[in-house]
C-alpha positions in Angstrom: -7.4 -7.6 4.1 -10.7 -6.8 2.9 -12.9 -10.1 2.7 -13.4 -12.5 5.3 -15.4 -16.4 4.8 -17.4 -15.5 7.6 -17.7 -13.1 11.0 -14.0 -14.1 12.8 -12.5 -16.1 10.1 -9.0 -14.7 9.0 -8.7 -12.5 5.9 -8.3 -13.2 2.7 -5.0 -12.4 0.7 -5.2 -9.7 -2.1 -4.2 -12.6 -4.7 -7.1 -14.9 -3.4 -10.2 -11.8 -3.4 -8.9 -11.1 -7.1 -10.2 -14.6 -7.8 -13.0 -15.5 -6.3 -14.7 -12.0 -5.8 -17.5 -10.9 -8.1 -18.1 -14.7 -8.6 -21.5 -16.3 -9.2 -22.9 -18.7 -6.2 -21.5 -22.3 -6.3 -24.2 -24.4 -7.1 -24.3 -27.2 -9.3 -24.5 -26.4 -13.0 -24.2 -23.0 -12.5 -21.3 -21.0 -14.1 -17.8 -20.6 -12.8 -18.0 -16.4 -14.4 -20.6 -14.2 -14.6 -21.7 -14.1 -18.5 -21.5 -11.3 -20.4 -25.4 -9.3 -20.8 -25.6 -8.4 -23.9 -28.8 -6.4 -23.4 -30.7 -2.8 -23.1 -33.8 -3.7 -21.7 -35.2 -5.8 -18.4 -38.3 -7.4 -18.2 -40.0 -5.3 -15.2 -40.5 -6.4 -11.3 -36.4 -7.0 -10.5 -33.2 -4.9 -10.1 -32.4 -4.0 -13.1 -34.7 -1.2 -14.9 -32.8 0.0 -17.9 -29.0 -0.9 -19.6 -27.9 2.6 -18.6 -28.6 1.7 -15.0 -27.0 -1.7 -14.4 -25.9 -4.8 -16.2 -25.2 -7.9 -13.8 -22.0 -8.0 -15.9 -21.2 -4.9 -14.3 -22.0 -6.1 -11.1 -19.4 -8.8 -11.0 -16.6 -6.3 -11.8 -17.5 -3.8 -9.4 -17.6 -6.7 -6.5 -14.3 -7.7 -7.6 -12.2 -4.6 -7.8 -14.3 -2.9 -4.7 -13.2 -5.9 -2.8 -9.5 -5.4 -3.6 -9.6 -1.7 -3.1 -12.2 -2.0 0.0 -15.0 0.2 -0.8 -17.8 0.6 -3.4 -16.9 0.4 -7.1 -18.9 1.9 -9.9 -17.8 1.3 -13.5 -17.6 3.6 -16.1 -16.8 3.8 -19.7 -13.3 5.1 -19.3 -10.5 6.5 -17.1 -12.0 10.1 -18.2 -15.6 9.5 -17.8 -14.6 8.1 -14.4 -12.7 11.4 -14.1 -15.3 13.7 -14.9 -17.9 11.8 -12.8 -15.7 12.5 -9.9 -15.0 16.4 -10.9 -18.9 16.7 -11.0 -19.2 16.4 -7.6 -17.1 19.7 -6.6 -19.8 22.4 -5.9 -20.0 25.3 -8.8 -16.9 27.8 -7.8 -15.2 25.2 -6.1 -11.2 24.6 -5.4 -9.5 21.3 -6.5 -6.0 21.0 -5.4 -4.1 18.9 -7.8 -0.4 17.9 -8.6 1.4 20.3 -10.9 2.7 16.9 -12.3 -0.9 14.8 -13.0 -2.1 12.7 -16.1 -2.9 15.0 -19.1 -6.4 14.1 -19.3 -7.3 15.2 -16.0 -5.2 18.5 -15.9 -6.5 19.6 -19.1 -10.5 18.9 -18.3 -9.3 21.2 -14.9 -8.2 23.9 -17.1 -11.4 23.3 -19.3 -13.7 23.3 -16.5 -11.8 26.7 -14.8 -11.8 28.4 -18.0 -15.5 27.8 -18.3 -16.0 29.2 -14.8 -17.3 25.4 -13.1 -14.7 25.2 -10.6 -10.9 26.4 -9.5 -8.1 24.2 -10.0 -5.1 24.8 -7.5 -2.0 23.1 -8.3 1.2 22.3 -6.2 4.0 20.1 -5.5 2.0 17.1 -4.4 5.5 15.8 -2.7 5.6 19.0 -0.2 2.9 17.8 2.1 3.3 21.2 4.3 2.1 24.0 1.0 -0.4 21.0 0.1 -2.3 20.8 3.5 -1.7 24.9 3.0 -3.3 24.3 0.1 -6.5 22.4 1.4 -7.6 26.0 3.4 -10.1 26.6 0.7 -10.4 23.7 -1.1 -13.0 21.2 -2.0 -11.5 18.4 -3.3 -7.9 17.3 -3.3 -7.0 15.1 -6.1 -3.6 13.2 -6.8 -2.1 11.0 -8.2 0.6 8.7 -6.2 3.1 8.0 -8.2 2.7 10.8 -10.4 2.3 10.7 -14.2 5.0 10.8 -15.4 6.7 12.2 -13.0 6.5 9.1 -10.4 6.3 11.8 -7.3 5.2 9.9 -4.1 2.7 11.9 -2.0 1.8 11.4 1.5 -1.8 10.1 1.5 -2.5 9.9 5.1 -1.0 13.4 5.9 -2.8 15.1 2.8 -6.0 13.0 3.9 -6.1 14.3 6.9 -5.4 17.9 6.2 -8.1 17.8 3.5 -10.5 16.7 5.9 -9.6 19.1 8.5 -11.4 21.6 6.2 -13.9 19.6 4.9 -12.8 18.7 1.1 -12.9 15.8 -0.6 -9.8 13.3 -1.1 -9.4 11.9 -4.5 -6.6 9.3 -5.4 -5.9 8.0 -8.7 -4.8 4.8 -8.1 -4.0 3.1 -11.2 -0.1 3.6 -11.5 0.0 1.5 -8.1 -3.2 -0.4 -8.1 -5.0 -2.1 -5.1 -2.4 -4.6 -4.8 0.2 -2.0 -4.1 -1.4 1.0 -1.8 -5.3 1.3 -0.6 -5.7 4.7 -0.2 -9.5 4.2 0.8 -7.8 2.9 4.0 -4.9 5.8 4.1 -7.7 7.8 4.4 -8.9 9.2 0.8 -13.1 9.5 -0.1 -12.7 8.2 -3.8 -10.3 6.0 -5.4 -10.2 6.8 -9.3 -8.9 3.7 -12.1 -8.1 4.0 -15.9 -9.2 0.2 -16.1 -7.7 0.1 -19.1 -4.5 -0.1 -18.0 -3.4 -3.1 -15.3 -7.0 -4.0 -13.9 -7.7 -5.1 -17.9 -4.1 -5.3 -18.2 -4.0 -6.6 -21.9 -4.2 -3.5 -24.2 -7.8 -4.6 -25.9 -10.1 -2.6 -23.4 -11.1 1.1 -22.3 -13.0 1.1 -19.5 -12.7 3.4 -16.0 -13.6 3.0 -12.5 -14.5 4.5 -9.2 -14.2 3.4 -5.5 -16.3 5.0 -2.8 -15.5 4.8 0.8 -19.0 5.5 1.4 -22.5 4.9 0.3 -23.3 8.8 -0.4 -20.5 9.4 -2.4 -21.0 5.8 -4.4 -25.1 7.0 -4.8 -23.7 10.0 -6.1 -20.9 8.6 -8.6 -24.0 6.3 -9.7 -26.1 9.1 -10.7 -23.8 11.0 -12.7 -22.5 8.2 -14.5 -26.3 7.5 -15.4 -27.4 10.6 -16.1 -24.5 11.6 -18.6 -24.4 8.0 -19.9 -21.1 7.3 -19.0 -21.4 3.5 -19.2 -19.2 0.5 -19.9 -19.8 -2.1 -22.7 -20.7 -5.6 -20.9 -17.9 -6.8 -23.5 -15.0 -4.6 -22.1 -16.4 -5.5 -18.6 -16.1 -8.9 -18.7 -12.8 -8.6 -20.4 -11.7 -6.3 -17.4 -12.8 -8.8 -14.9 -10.8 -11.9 -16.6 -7.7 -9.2 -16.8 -8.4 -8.1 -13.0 -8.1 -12.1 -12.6 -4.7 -12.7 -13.0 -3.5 -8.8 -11.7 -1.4 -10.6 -9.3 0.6 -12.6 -10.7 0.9 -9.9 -14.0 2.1 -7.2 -11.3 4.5 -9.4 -9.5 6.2 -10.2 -12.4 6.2 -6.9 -14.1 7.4 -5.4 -10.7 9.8 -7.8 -10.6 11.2 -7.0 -14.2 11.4 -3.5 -13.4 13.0 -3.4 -10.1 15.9 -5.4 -11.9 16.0 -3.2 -15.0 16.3 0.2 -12.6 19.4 -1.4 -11.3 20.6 -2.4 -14.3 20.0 1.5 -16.4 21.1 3.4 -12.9 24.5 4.7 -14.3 24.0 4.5 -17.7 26.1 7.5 -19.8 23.0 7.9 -22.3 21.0 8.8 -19.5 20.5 11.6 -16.9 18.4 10.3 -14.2 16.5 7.6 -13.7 13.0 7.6 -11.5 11.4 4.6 -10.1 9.4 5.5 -6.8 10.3 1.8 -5.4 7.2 0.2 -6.4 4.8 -0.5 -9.7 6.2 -1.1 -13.2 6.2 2.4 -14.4 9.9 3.8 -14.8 11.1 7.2 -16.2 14.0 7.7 -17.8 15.7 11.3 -18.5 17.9 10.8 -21.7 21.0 13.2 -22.0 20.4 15.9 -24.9 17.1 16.4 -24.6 14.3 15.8 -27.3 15.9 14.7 -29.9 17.7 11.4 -28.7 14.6 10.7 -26.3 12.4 10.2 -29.9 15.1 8.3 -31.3 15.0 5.6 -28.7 11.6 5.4 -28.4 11.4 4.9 -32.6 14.7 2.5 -32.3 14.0 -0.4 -30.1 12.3 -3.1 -31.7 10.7 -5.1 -28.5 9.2 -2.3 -26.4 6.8 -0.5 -28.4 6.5 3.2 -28.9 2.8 3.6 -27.6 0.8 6.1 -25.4 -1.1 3.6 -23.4 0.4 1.7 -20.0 -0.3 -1.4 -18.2 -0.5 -4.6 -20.6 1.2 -7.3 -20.7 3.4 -5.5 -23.1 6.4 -3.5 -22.3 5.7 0.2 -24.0 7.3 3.5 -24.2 7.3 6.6 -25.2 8.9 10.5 -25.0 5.7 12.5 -22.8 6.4 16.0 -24.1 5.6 14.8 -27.5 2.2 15.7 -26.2 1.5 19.8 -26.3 -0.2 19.4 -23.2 2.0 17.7 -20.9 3.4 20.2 -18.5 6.9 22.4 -19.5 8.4 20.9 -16.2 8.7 17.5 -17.4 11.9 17.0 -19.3 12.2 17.6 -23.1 14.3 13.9 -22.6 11.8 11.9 -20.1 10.7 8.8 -21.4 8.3 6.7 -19.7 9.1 2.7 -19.6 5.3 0.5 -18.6 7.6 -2.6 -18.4 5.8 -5.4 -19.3 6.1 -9.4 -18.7 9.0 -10.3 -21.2 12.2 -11.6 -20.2 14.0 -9.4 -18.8 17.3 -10.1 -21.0 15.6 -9.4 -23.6 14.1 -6.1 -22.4 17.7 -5.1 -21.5 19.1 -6.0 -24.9 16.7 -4.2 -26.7 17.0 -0.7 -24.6 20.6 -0.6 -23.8 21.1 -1.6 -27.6 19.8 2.1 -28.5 20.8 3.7 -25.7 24.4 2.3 -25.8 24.4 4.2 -29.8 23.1 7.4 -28.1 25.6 7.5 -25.5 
């Protein structure tokens, strides 16, 4: 996998790095976690210079999830201060590629950023891997998401990779509908791995925090300085909540995988709905709810255990109708409702959606 005990040992399962990586030595009396460093300011002569420059706190998450993901990890404040770090690095003028069908946040700092002159955003049909490496001709980063938000459009990281590199640009992959327990893309062949931490590393709705993973040490160095310079920094709080969340990932992703596998079979058919889009893996499902707008909102505002909520990832099961947002894009569906299934039974999941949906149909 990633880790090994020592040179020709075997490696280390996923499940096994989540738990012991970012850990302090073992020596007697020392502590089993890292403590949270509640501080601004280091007593000069050692690593640490200034609280906007490290925190060991810090440390011990970026050791953990850089393990799982197999590169460099630098923390940030948020999904979208990890975001913009990453979109700092494209050269004034430059091209980013980009799904048509990306998270709202990023597409709308693209526009921002174009419309201001910083860079060109490009965007496609991340699933046609032939106009995307088309695409790459004159472009200096490629960023995607795989699955797609909301979409859940599967894109072909090795091919892209490899077309991207062909002409030199950068290869971006937000990772967090999958996670490192799901796809690697650092080892499909992307630069930068991109996280909203806030949703399944932290995994328990109570912490906004953002990462990045660096295949390389430039490109790390260089994630490091912006996030210093602009300030970009997470709380030690958050972090060490993120790193107890990141702790039990496995077993929260195996059963909410499990729960949602069972509940695509179940919904598949279902006369309230139109379509229903699961890529195969994860715990995000879309649903596409016959009629449009109207019925979609009613769902969401019906069901009584999943909870009409923006936000993805916790333990929770949450939902909610995406074009109530003005900026997601037009080619979503007026009736698409995204389901982050959470780790409740699953009859009782069931009960609660069909219950509405059943009324609708």
């Amino acid at each position: 996998m990633h880790e090994t005990t020592e040179a020709g040992a075997p490696a280390l399962h996923p499940d096994t790095v989540a738990i012991i990586a970012g850990r302090p030595p073992h020596e007697p009396d020392a502590p089993m976690s890292v403590p949270v460093h509640l501080t601004s300011t280091y007593v000069a002569g050692g690593d640490h210079v200034y609280g906007r420059y490290g925190n060991p706190t810090w440390t011990a998450f970026e050791d953990a999830l850089g393990a799982l993901e197999g590169g460099r990890c630098v923390a940030f404040a948020s999904g979208m201060a990890a975001i913009a770090a990453v979109l700092d690095l494209v050269e004034p003028g430059g091209v980013v590629v980009a799904p048509r069908h990306s998270y709202t946040g990023t597409v709308a700092l693209l526009d921002e950023l174009q419309a201001k002159g910083r860079l060109r955003a490009a965007y496609v049909d991340i699933t046609d891997t032939a106009a995307v490496a088309a695409a790459c001709r004159d472009a200096a980063m490629v960023w995607f998401e795989s699955p797609t938000n909301p979409a859940l459009e599967v894109a072909e990281i090795s091919a892209i990779a490899a077309a991207a590199h062909e002409h030199g640009a950068l290869v971006v992959v937000d990772n967090t509908f999958a996670t490192p327990l799901l796809q690697q893309p650092l080892a499909l062949g992307a630069d930068l791995v991109v996280h909203s931490a806030t949703k399944y590393i932290s995994g328990h709705s109570d912490v906004l925090m953002g990462a990045v993973v660096a295949a390389s040490d430039a490109h790390a160095d260089a994630v490091v300085h912006r996030r210093s310079l602009t300030g970009g920094i997470p709380a030690p709080l958050e972090t060490f909540l993120a790193l107890r969340g990141l702790r039990t990932l496995p077993v929260r992703l195996e059963r909410a995988q499990a729960n949602a596998q069972e509940l695509v079979r179940r919904l598949t058919g279902h006369p309230a709905l139109e379509e229903v889009r699961y890529p195969g893996f994860g715990a995000i499902v879309s649903i596409v709810v016959r009629g449009g707008a109207e019925p979609a909102e009613a769902l969401a505002e019906r069901t009584s255990l999943w909870v009409h909520a923006t936000s993805l990832g916790g333990v929770e099961s949450t939902l909610e109708r995406r074009r109530r947002w003005p900026l997601e894009q037009p080619t979503i569906p007026e009736g698409l409702v995204r389901l982050s299934v959470g780790l409740e039974h699953l009859d009782d999941l069931h009960r609660d959606l069909v219950g509405v949906l059943d009324s609708l149909a």
